[in-house]
MARPA-915753 format. One line per 8 residues: their letters; for each residue x, y, z of C-alpha. Coordinates in Angstrom, 1 decimal. Example, Ala and Ser with C-alpha at 12.3 -4.5 7.8 and 13.67 -1.06 7.14 Angstrom:
<sites>
AS> 12.3:-4.5:7.8; 13.7:-1.1:7.1
</sites>
This chain:
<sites>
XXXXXXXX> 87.2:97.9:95.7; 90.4:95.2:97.0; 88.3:95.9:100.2; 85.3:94.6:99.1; 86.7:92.2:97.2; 88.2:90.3:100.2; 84.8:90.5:102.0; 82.5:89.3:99.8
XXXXXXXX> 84.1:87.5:97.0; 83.0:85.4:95.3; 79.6:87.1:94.5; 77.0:88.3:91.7; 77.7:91.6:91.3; 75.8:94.1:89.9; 77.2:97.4:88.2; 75.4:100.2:88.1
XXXXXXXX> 75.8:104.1:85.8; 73.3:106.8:85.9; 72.8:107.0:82.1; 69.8:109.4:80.7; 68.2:107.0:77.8; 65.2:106.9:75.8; 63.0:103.8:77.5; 64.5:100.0:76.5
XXXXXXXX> 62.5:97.3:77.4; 64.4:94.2:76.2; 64.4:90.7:77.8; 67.2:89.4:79.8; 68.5:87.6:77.0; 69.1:90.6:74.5; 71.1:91.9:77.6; 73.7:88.9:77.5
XXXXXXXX> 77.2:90.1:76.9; 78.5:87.8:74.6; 81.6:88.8:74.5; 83.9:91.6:75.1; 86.6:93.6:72.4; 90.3:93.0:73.2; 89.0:91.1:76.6; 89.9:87.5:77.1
XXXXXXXX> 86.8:84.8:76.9; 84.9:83.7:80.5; 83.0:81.2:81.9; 80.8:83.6:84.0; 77.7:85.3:82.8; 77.9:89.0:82.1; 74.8:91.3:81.3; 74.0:95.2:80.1
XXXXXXXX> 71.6:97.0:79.1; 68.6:99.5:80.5; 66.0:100.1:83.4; 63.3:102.1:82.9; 62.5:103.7:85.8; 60.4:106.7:84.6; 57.7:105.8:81.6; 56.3:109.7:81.0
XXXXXXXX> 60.1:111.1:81.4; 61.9:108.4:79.0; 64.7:108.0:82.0; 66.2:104.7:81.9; 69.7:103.6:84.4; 72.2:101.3:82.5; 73.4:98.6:84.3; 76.6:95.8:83.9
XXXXXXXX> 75.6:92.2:86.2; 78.4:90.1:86.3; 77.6:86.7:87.6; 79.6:84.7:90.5; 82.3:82.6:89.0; 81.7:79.7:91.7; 78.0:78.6:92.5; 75.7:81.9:91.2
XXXXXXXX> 72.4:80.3:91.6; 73.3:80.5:95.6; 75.7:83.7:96.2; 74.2:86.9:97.5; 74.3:90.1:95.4; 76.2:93.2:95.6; 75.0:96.1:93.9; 77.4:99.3:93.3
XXXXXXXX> 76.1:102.3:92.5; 77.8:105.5:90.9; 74.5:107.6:91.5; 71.2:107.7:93.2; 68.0:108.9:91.6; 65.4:106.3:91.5; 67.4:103.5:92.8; 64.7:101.9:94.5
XXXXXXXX> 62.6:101.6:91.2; 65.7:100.5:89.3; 65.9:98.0:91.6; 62.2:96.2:91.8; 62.3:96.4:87.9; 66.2:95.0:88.0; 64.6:91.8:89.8; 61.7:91.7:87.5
XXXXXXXX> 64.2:91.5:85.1; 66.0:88.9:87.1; 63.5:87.1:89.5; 65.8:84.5:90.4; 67.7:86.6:92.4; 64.6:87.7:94.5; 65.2:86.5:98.2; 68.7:86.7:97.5
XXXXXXXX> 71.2:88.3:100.4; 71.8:91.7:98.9; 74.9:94.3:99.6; 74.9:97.7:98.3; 78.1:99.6:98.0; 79.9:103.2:96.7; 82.8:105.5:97.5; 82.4:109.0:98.1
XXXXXXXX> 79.2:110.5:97.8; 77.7:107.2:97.8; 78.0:108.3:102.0; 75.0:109.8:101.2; 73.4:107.6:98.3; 73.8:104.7:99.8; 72.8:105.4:103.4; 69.3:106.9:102.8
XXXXXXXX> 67.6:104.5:99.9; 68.9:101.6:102.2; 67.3:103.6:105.2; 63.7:103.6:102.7; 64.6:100.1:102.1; 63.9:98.9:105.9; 60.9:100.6:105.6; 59.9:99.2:103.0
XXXXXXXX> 60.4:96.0:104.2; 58.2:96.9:107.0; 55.0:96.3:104.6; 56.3:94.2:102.2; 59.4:92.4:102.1; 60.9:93.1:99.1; 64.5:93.5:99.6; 66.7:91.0:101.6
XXXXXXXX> 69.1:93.8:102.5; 72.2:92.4:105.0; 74.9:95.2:105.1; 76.4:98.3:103.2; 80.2:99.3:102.1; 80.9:102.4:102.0; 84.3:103.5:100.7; 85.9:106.7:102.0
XXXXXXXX> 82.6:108.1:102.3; 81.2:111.3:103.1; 79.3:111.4:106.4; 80.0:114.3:108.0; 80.9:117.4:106.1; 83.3:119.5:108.2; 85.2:116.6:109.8; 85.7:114.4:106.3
XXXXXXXX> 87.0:117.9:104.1; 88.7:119.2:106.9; 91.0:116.5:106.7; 92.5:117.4:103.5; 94.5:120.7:105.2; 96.4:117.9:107.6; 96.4:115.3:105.0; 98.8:117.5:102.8
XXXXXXXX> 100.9:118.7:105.1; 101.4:115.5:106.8; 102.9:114.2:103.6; 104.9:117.2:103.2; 103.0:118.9:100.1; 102.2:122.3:102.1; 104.3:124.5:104.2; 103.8:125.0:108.2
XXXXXXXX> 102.5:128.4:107.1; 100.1:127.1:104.6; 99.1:124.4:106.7; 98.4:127.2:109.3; 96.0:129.7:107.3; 94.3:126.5:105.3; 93.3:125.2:108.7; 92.1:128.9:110.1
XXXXXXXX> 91.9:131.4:107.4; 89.5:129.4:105.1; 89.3:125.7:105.7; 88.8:123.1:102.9; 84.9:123.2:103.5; 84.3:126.8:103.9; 85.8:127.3:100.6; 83.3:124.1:99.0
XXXXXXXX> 80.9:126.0:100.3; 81.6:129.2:98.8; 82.5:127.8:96.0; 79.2:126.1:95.1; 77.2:128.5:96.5; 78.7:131.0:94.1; 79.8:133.6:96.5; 84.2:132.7:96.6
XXXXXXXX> 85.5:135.4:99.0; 88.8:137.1:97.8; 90.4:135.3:101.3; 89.4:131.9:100.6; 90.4:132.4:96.3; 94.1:133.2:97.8; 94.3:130.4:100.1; 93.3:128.4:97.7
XXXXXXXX> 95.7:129.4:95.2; 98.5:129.0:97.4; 97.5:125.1:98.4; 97.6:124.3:94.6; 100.9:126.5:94.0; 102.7:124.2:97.1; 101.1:120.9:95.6; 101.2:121.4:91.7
XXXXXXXX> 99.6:119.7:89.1; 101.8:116.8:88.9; 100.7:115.4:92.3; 97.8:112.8:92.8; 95.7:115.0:94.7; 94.3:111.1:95.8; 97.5:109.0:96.3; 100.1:111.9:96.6
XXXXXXXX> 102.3:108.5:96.6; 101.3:107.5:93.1; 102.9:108.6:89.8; 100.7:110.7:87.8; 99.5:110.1:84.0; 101.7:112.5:81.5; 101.4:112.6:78.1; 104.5:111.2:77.0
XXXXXXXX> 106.1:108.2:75.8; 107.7:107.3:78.5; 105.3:106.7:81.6; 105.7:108.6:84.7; 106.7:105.6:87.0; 109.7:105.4:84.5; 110.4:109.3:84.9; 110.2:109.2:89.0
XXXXXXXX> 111.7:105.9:89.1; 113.7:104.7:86.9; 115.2:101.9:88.7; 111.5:100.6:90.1; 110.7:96.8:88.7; 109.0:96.1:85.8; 106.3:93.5:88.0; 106.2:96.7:90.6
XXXXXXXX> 104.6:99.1:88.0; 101.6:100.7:88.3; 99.6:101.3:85.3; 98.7:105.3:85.9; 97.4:106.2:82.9; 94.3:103.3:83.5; 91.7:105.6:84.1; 92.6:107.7:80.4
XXXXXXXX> 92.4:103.7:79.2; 89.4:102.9:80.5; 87.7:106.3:78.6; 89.4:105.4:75.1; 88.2:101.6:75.6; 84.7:102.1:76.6; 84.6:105.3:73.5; 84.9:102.7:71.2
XXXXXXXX> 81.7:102.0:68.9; 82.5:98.3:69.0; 82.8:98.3:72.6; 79.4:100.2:73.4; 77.6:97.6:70.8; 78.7:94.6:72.7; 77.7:96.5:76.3; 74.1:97.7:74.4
XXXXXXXX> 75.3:101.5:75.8; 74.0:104.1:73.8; 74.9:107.9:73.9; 71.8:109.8:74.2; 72.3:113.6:74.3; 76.4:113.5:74.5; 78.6:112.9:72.0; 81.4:110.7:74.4
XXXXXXXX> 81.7:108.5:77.5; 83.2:110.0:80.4; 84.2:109.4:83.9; 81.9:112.5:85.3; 78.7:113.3:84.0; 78.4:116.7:82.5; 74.5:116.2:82.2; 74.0:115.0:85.3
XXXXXXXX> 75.3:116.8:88.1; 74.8:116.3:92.3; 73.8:119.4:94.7; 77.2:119.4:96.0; 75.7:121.5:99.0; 73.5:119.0:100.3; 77.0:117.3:100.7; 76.8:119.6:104.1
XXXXXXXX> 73.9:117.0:105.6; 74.8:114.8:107.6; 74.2:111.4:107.1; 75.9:109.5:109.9; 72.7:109.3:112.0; 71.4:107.1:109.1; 74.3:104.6:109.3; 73.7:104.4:112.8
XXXXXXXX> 70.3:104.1:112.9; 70.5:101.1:110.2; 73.3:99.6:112.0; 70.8:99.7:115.1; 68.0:98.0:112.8; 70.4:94.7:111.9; 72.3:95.9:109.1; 76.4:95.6:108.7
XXXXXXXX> 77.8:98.5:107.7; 81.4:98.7:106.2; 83.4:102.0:106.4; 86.7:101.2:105.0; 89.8:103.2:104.3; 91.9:103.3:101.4; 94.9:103.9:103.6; 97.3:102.6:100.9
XXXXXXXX> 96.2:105.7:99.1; 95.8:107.9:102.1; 92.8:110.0:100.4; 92.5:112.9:102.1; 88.6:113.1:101.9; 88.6:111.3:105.8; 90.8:112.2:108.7; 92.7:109.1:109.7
XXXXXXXX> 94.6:109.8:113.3; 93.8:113.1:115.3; 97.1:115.1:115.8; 99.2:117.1:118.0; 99.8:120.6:117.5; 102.6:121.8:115.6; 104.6:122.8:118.3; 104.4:119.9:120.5
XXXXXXXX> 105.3:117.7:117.1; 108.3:119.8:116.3; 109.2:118.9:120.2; 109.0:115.2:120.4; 110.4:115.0:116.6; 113.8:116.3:118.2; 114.1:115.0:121.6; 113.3:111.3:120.1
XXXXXXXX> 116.5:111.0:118.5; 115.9:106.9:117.7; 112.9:107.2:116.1; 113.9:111.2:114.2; 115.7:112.9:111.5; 117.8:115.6:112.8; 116.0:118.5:111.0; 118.9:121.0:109.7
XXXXXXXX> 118.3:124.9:110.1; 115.8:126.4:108.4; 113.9:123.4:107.9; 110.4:122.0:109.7; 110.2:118.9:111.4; 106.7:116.8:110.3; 105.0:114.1:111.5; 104.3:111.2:109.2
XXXXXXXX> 100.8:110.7:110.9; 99.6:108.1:108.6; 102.5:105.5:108.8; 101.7:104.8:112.8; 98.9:106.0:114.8; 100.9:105.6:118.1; 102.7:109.3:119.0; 105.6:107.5:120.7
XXXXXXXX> 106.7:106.5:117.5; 107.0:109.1:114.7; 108.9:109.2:111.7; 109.5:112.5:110.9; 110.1:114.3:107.8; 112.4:117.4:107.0; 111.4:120.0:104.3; 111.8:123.6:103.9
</sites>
């Protein structure tokens, strides 16, 4: 999100979650925010509410539209979307809704899977357009997106053990036993071979529980008085902290009754808010499509495309810079004495990949 951010602020935004609903048809005005629980007061407009996008199912996507701080009636429009299914319908009954922001520039953007939702309803969109111009669509950002199925899970085997969370041995069979996306697809296709389950289980013995499987460089969330940051560094500034328990924040705040009555959010057939739907669930194995041909071919047709990074994070979902072998890393790292540790006996010698892509400068890391 600080990517997009920087590129498009400041901006009406639009917020979207894939809610199942029984059909809401209120006016704009009933979908005003007026204000916010605990949150300070603003001087931009905020909206929530309902779509209808299927009359004879009763399916409905719930939406949050901020408004731009600075000039609104002129700033394009960025829609992000947390799911896919009927988007295009949300979004001709979204500007029904909102006519004034027909014509307006638009920007759709996602993480993750959104490498796949995002890329082919935008593709439909410049067709669309073809007959009747609906949708002023200029670009896409896509955040750490899946594109390509082998290269972007494959990534995670060298991610860890660039960062020193798995052995050279584990590293070894996760990269040729069973890599990360053969066992995805066993997994989901409900057929986990014995070879893959112990691979597995020895990548998540090496990395534990108490790593951020996303940041590995972030403190993780424990249920304690005392946060984690405090525990793993004690001496770490008060203005430095990182607030690691925000996403367990965010679940307690947007549980609260008074909360979903001021957002118009209603819980139809669960009994909480969470992060994942339960209900609504994604054929993880059409994750094996490709859908970099679609980026390409809309990039070809006009449209800015955005693939950004969180490289403060490092996810592991994306390879960042291709790598040496093993062997020829454990070489350099000791005849570069300037830019190496000395690895004791007994102990590996690993490339810290992701702190500079050139390979005439590595910073190597020692660990059993």
């Amino acid at each position: 999100m600080p990517a997009l951010v920087c590129c498009f602020r400041p901006l009406a935004m639009a917020m979207l979650l894939l809610i199942p609903a029984a059909l809401c048809h209120p006016g704009k005005s009933n979908d005003r925010i007026t204000t916010l629980p605990g949150q300070p007061e603003v001087s931009f407009g905020q909206y929530s509410g309902y779509i209808a996008v299927d009359g004879k199912g009763g399916r409905a996507l719930f939406y949050y539209f901020v408004e731009a701080e600075i000039d609104p009636a002129t700033r394009p429009l960025v829609l992000w979307l947390n799911g896919a299914m009927d988007n295009m319908v949300f979004m001709q009954r979204w500007l029904e809704k909102f006519p004034q922001y027909k014509g307006r520039e638009l920007y759709i953007s996602g993480e993750s899977y959104a490498g796949h939702y995002i890329p082919q309803p935008a593709e439909v969109m410049v067709e669309f357009n073809k007959k009747d111009k609906i949708f002023n669509l200029k670009g896409l950002a896509l955040g750490n997106p899946v594109l390509e199925f082998t290269t972007d899970f494959n990534s995670r085997a060298e991610y860890f053990w660039s960062h020193g969370l798995i052995s050279d041995s584990t590293y070894r069979i996760f990269t040729s036993v069973c890599n990360y996306s053969r066992y995805v697809s066993e997994y989901y296709d409900g057929s986990l071979s014995p070879l893959c389950a112990r691979v597995m289980n020895q990548v998540t013995r090496e990395t534990s529980r108490f790593v951020d499987k996303y940041d590995v460089t972030l403190d993780v969330c424990l249920s304690s008085v005392l946060s984690q940051s405090m525990i793993l560094s004690p001496h770490r500034q008060v203005g430095q902290r990182i607030d690691v328990c925000v996403e367990d924040e965010t679940v307690n705040y947007l549980n609260r009754r008074d909360v979903q009555k001021a957002l118009h959010a209603k819980l139809i057939g669960v009994k909480n808010w969470a992060v994942c739907s339960s209900v609504l669930e994604y054929e993880l194995l059409n994750l094996q499509i490709p859908t970099i041909n679609i980026v390409g071919s809309l990039v070809k047709s006009g449209i800015r495309v955005l693939v950004y990074r969180l490289v403060g994070g490092l996810r592991y979902t994306v390879p960042c810079f291709p790598s040496p072998p093993l062997e020829e890393l454990h070489t350099r790292c000791h005849s570069r004495s300037q830019d190496a540790l000395s690895c004791s006996s007994g102990h590996s010698c690993k490339a810290d990949l992701y702190r500079k892509p050139s390979h005439d400068n590595k910073r190597c890391l020692c660990s059993n």
